[in-house]
C-alpha positions as CSV (number, residue, x, y, z in Angstrom):
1,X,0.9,61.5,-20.4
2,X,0.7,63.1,-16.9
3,X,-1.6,65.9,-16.3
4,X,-0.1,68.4,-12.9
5,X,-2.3,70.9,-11.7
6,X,-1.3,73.4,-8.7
7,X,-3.4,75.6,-6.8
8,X,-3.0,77.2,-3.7
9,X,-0.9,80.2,-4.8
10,X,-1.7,84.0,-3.6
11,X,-0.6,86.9,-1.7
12,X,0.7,87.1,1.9
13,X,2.6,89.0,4.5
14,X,6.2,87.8,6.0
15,X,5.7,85.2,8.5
16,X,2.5,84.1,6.9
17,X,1.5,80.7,5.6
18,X,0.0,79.0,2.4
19,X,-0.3,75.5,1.4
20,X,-0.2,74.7,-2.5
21,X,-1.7,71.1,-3.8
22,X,-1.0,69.7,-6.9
23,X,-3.0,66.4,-8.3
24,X,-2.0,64.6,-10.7
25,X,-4.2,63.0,-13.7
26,X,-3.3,60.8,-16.6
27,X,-0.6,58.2,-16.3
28,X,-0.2,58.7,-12.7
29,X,0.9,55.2,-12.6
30,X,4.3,56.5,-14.5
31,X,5.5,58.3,-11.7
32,X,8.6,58.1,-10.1
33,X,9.7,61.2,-8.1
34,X,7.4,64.2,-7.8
35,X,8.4,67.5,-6.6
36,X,8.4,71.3,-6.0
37,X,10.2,74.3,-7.9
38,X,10.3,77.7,-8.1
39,X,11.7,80.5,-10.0
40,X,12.1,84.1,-9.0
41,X,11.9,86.8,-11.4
42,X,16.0,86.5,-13.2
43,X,17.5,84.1,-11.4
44,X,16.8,80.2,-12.6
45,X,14.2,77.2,-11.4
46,X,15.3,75.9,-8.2
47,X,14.2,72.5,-6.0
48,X,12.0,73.2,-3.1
49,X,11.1,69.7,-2.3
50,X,11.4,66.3,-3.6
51,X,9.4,63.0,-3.0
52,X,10.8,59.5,-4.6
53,X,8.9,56.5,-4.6
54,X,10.4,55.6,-1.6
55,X,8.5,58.6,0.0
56,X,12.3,60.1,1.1
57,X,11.8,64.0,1.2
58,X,14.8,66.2,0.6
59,X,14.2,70.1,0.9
60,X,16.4,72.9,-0.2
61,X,18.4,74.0,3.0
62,X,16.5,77.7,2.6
63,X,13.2,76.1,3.4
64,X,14.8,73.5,5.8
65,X,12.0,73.9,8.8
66,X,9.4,76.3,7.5
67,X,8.2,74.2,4.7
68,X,6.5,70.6,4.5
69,X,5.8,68.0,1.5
70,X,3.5,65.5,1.9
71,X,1.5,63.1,-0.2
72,X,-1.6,61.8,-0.5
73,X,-1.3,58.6,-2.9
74,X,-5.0,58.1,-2.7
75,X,-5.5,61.4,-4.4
76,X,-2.4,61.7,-6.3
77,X,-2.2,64.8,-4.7
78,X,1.0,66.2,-3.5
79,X,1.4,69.1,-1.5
80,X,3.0,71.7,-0.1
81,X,3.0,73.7,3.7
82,X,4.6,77.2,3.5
83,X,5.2,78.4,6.9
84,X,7.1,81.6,8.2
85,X,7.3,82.9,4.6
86,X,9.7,85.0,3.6
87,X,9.8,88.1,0.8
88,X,12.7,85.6,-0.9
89,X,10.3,83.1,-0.9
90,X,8.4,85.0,-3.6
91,X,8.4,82.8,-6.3
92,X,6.1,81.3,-9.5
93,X,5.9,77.6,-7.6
94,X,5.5,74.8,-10.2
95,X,4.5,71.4,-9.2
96,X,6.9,68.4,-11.5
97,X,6.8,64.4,-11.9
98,X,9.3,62.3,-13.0
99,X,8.5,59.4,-14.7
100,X,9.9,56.0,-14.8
101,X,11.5,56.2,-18.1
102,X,12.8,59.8,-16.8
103,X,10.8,61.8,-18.5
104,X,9.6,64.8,-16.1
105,X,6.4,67.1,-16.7
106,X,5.1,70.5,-15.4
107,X,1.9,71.9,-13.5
108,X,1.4,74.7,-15.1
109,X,3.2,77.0,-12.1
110,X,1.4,79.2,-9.6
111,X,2.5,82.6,-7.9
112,X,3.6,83.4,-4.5
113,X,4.2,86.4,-2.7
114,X,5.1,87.4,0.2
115,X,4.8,91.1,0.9
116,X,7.6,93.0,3.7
């Protein structure tokens, strides 16, 4: 079992920043690929970011320059930079792993806005 919880979440104006962390308890060991989603209000969960094992980071082409992933293997602590947010960037953010076997598990999603 893999434990993910986010923080980091909150409200802020366009062409703000926030930075969200998510660590990782339990069978940390398991994990393959971790990763960032979101989901606006109606429309469906979307990739933000992706780290494999391998430490290759892929971003969605809308947050292509204004968002960073990193990692912090010592903490087991992922994270995530938000820079020149956007009001589409409002979004419940959740924080995933995938393990090994495929398997993929869920922070427990936290809320960003960014007000106009």
């Amino acid at each position: 079992q893999v434990q993910l919880v986010e923080s980091g979440g909150g409200l802020v104006q366009a062409g703000g920043s926030l930075r969200l962390s998510c660590a990782a308890s339990g069978s940390s060991f398991s994990i393959n690929t971790m990763g960032w989603y979101r989901q606006a209000p109606g429309k469906q969960r979307e990739s933000v970011a992706t780290i494999s094992s391998g430490a290759t980071i892929n971003y969605a082409d809308s947050v292509k320059g204004r968002f960073t992933a990193s990692i912090d293997n010592a903490k087991n602590t992922v994270y995530l930079q938000m820079n020149s947010l956007k009001p589409e960037d409002t979004a419940v953010y959740y924080c995933s792993a995938r393990s090994v076997s495929g398997f993929r598990y869920w922070g427990q999603g936290t809320q960003v806005t960014v007000s106009s």
